[in-house]
C-alpha positions as CSV (number, residue, x, y, z in Angstrom):
1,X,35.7,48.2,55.3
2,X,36.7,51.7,56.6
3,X,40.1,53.6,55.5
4,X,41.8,55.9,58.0
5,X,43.3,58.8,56.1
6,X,45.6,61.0,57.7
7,X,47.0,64.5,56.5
8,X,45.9,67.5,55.6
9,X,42.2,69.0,55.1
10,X,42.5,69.6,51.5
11,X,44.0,66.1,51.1
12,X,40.6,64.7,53.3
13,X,38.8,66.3,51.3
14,X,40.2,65.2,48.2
15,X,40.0,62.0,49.2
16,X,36.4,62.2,50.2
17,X,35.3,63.3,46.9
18,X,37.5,60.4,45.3
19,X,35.1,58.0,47.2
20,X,32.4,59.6,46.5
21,X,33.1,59.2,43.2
22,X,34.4,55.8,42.8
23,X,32.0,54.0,45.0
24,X,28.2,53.2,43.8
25,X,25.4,54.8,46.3
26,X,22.0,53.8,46.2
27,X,19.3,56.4,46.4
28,X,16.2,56.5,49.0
29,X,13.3,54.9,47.5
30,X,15.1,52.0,45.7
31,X,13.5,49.1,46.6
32,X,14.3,45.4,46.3
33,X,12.5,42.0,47.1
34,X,13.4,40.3,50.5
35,X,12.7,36.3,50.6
36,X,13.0,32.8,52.5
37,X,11.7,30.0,51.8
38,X,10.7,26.2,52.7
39,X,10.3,24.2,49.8
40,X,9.7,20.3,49.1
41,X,10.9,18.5,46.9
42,X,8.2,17.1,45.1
43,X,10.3,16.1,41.6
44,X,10.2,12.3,41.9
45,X,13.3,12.5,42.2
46,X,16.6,12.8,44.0
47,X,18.2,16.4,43.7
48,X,21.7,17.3,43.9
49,X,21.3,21.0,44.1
50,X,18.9,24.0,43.6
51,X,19.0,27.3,41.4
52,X,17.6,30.5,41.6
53,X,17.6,32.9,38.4
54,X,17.0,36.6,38.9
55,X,16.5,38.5,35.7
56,X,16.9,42.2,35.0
57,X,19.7,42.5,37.2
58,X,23.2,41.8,37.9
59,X,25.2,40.3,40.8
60,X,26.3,43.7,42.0
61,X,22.7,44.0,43.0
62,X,22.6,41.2,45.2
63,X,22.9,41.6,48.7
64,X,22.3,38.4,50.9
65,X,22.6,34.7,50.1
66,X,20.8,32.0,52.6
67,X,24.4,29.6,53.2
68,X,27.0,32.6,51.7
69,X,27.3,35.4,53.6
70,X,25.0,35.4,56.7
71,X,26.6,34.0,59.9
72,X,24.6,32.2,62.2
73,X,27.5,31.0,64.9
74,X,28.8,28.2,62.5
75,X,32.2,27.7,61.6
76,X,30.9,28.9,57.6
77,X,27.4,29.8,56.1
78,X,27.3,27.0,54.2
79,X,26.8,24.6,57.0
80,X,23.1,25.9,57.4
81,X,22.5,23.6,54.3
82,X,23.5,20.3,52.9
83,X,24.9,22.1,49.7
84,X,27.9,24.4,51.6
85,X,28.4,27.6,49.5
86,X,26.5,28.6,46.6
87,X,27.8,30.6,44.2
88,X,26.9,33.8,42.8
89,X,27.1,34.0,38.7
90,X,26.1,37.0,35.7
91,X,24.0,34.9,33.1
92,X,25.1,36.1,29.6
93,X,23.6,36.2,26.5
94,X,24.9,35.5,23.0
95,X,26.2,39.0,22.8
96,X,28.0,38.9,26.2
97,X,25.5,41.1,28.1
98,X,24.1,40.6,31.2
99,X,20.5,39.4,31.5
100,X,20.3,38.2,34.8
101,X,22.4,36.6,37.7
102,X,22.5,32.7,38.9
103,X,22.8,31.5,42.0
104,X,23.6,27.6,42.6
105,X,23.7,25.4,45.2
106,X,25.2,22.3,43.9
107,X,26.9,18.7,45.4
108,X,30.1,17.4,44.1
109,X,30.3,14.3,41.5
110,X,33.0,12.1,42.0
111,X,33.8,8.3,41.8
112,X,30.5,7.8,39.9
113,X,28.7,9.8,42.6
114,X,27.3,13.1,44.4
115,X,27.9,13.9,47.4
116,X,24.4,15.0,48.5
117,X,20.9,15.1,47.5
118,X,17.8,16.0,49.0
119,X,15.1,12.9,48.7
120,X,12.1,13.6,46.5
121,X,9.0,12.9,49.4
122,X,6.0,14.6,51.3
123,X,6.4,16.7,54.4
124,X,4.6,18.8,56.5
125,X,6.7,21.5,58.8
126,X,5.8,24.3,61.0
127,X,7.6,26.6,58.4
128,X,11.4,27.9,58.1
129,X,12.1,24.2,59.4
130,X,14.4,23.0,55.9
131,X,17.7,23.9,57.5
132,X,20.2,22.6,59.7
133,X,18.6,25.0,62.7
134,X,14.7,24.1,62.1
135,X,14.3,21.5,64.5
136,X,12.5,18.8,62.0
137,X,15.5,15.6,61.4
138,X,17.2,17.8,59.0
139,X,18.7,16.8,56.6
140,X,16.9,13.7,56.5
141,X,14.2,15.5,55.3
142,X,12.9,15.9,51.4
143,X,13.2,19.7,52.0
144,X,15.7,22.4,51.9
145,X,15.4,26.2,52.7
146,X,17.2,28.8,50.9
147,X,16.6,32.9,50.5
148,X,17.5,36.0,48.7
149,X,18.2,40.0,49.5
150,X,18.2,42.3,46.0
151,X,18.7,45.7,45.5
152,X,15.8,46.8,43.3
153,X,12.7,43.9,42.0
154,X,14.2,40.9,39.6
155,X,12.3,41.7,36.2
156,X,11.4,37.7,36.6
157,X,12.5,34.9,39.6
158,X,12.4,31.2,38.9
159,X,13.1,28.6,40.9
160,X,14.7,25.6,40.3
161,X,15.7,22.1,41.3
162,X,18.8,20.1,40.2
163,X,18.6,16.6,39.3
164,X,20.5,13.6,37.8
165,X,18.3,10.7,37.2
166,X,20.7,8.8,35.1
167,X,23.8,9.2,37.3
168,X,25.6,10.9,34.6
169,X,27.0,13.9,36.4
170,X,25.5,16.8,34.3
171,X,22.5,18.1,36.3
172,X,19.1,18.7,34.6
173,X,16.5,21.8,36.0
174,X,12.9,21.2,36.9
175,X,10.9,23.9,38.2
176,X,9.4,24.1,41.8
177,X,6.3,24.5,42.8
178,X,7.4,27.9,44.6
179,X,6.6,31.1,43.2
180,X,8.7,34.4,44.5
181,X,7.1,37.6,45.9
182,X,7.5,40.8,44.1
183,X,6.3,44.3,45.7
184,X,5.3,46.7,43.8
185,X,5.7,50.2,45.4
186,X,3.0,52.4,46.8
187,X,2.1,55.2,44.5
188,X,-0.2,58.1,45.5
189,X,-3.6,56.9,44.2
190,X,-2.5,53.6,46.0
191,X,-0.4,54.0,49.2
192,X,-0.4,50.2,50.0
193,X,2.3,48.0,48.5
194,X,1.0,44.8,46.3
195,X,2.6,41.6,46.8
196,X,2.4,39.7,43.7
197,X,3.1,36.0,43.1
198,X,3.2,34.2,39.6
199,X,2.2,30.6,38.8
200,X,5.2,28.4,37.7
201,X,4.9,27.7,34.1
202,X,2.6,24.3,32.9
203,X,5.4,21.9,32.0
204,X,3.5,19.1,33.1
205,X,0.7,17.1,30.5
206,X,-1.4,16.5,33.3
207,X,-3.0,20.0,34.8
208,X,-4.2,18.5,37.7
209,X,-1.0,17.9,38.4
210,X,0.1,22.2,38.9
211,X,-2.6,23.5,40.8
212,X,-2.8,24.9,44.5
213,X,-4.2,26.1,46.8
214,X,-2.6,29.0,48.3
215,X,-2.6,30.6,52.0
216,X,-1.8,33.9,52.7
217,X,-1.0,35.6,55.8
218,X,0.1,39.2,56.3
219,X,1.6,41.6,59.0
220,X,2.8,44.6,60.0
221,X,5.9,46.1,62.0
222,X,6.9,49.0,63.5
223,X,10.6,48.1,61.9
224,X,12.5,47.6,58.7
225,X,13.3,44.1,58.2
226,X,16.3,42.1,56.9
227,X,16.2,39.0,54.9
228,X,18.0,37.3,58.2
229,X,14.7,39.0,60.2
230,X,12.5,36.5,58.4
231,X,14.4,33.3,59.9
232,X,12.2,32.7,62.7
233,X,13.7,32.2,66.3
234,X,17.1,33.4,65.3
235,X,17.3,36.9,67.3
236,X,14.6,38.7,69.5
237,X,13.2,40.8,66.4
238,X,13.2,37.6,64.0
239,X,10.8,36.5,67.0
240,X,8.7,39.2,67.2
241,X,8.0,39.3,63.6
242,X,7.0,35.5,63.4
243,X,5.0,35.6,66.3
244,X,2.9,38.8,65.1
245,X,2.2,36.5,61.7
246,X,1.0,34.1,64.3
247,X,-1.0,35.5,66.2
248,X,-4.7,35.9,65.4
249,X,-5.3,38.7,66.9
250,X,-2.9,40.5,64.1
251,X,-2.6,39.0,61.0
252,X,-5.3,38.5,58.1
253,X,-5.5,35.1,56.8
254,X,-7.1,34.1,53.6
255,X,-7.1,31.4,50.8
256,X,-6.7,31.4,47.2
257,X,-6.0,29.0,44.1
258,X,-3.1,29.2,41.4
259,X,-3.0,27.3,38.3
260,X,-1.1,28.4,35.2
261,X,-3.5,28.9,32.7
262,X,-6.4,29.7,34.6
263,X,-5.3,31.8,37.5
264,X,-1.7,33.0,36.7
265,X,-1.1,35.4,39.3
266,X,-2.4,35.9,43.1
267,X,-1.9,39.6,44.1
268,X,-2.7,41.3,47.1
269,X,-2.6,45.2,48.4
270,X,-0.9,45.2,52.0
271,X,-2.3,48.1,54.0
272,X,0.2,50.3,56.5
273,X,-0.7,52.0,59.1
274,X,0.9,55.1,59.3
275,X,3.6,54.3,61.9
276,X,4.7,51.3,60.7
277,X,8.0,50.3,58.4
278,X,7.5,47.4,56.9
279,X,4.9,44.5,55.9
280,X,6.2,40.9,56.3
281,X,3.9,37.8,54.1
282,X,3.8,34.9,53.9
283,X,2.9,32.4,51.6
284,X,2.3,28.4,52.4
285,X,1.6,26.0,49.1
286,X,-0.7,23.3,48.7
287,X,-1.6,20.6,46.2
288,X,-5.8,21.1,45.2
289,X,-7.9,18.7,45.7
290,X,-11.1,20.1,44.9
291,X,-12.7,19.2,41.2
292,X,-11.3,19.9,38.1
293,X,-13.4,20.8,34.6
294,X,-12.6,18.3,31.2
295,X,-9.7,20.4,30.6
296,X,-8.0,19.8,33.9
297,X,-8.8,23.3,35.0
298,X,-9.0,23.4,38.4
299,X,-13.0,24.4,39.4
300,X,-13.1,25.8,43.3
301,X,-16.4,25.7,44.6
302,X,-17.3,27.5,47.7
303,X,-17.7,24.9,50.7
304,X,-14.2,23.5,48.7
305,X,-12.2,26.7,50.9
306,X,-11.1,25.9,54.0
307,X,-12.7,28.1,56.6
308,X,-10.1,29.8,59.0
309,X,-7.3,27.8,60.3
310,X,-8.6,24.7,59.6
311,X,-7.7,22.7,56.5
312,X,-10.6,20.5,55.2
313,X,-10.2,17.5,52.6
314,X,-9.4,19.5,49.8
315,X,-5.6,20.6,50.8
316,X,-3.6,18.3,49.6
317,X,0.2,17.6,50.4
318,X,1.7,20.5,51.9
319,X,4.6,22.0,49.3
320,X,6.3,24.5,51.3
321,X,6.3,28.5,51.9
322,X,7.7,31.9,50.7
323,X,8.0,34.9,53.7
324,X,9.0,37.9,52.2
325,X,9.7,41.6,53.2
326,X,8.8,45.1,51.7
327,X,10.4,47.9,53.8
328,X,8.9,51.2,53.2
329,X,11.3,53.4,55.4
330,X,14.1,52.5,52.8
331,X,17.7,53.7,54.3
332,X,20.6,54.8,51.9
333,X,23.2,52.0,51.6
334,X,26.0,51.4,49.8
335,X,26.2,48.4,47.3
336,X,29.5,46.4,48.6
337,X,32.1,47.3,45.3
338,X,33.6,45.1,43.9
339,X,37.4,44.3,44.3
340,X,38.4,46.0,41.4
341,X,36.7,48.9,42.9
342,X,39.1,48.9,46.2
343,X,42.1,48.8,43.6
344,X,41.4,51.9,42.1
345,X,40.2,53.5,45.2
346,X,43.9,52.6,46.7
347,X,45.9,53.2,43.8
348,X,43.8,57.1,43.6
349,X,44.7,57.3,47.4
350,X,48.1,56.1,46.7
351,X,48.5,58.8,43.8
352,X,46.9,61.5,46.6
353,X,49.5,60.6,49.6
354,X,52.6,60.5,46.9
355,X,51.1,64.5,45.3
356,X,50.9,65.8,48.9
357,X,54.7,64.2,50.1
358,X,55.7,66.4,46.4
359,X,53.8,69.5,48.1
360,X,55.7,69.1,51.5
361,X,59.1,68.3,49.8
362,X,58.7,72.2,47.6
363,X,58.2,74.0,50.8
């Protein structure tokens, strides 16, 4: 949005500092976490909807939603998935404060029905396929894609689906299998950024049941990237990126396991070279296969990792993938203010104009 003022200096600059003032500027080095993501539903059951929960911060600190306010050349955002427009929600606790935001992507329930679910199934795709653009029979596919641009790191992101198993209309959460990416700056004894990724919480009796395996491959640009950026074949630089993640020649591959309880967190330091912007990841999930101890720990044994490229017996069903961004080069921007925000910015302007038409009149 951009206001024309005309008038006098003094009343310019009046107004400038009025803006100044009334609208919210982020500072250089604020940083925030940059995600999409594939991801299968793997529930056993039908799912009306999904849900993301950032804590530690509040909606004003969220800047894109995958289906809400990208435009990809549809008539709405929300045709990019089966859900249409999610909404954007402050979670409050008993006291009223603000612990986190919600976003939802949910189907209608009427006549005894909803109006769209995502089957619970295996699938295999080529990555950032789950969407109405990704080339794979979507949406007769049991997967969906969905993403997430936020000022500054969530203090904690789950991930979860929505389902109804007894028809009832009220929809039940069950985690995914998913984990998000947080960056933790550089500091000066340490000038790469860490991506970290946390196991989903054991809520299943049977270990074996919530381990993975976990590949991990890693690139960088030249450019700061955009959560849209990270949705391969969508513009020339979205291209660029996903090609240099697959090509061998510049990317670093490598394998890992994650199991709550055993191995809660896979981390990894993402080296820069001095030129470039940004560092793009990316994650793809896997049910182990490999042997478990008594406890249901999982028990990786060397010849169990697959070697390079080429996945061996003990990668199970494929569960989906997180690509994230960190940009180094951060630029100052703006938070969008709220609309409240543009009502006292006009009614202060208003209150300018209407003490410099008093000036003129005294003349």
């Amino acid at each position: 949005m951009s206001i024309a003022i005309r008038g006098s200096k003094a009343l310019a600059g009046v107004a400038a500092g009025f803006l100044a003032c009334s609208l919210p500027v982020a500072h250089a080095g604020v940083f925030g976490s940059l995600a999409n993501f594939d991801v299968v539903n793997d529930t056993g059951y039908e799912a009306h909807g999904f849900e993301i929960e950032l804590e530690g911060i509040d909606k004003s600190k969220v800047v894109d939603v995958f289906g809400l306010n990208r435009n990809f050349g549809t008539a709405s955002p929300g045709d990019v998935e089966r859900y249409g427009i999610p909404t954007v929600n402050n979670i409050l606790n008993a006291s009223g404060l603000v612990t986190g935001v919600r976003i939802t992507y949910q189907a209608t329930f009427a006549g005894g029905a909803w109006s769209v679910g995502t089957a619970s199934g295996t699938f295999s795709t080529p990555g950032e396929s789950c969407w109405s653009f990704g080339n794979v029979g979507y949406p007769n596919v049991p997967c969906d894609h969905f993403g997430v641009s936020t000022y500054g790191n969530p203090t904690r992101t789950t991930y979860k689906w929505l389902v109804d198993p007894g028809n009832t209309g009220t929809l039940t959460p069950l985690p995914t299998a998913i984990p998000a990416v947080t960056f933790a700056p550089p500091t000066p004894a340490a000038p790469a950024p860490v991506a970290v990724i946390q196991a989903v919480p054991d809520v299943k009796p049977n270990r074996e049941g919530n381990a993975y395996w976990v590949k991990i491959v890693t690139t960088s640009l030249e450019e700061n990237v955009d959560v849209n950026d990270l949705m391969g074949g969508r513009n020339a630089f979205a291209k660029e990126a996903i090609a240099a993640l697959n090509d061998k020649t510049e990317k670093e591959i490598e394998w890992q396991v994650l199991q709550p309880g055993m191995v809660d967190e896979v981390s990894k330091a993402v080296g820069m070279n001095a030129a470039d912007k940004s560092v793009v990841i990316r994650y793809e999930f896997y049910r182990y296969l490999g042997r478990f101890d008594d406890d249901g720990f999982m028990d990786p044994m060397k010849e169990q990792f697959p070697v390079g490229d080429t996945l061996n017996e003990f990668v199970g069903d494929y569960l989906g993938e997180q690509i994230a961004g960190f940009n180094a080069d951060q630029p100052l921007m703006a938070p969008v203010p709220e609309p409240e925000t543009y009502a006292m910015m006009l009614a202060g302007l208003g209150m300018l104009g209407a003490a410099t038409r008093r000036r003129r009149s005294a003349r």
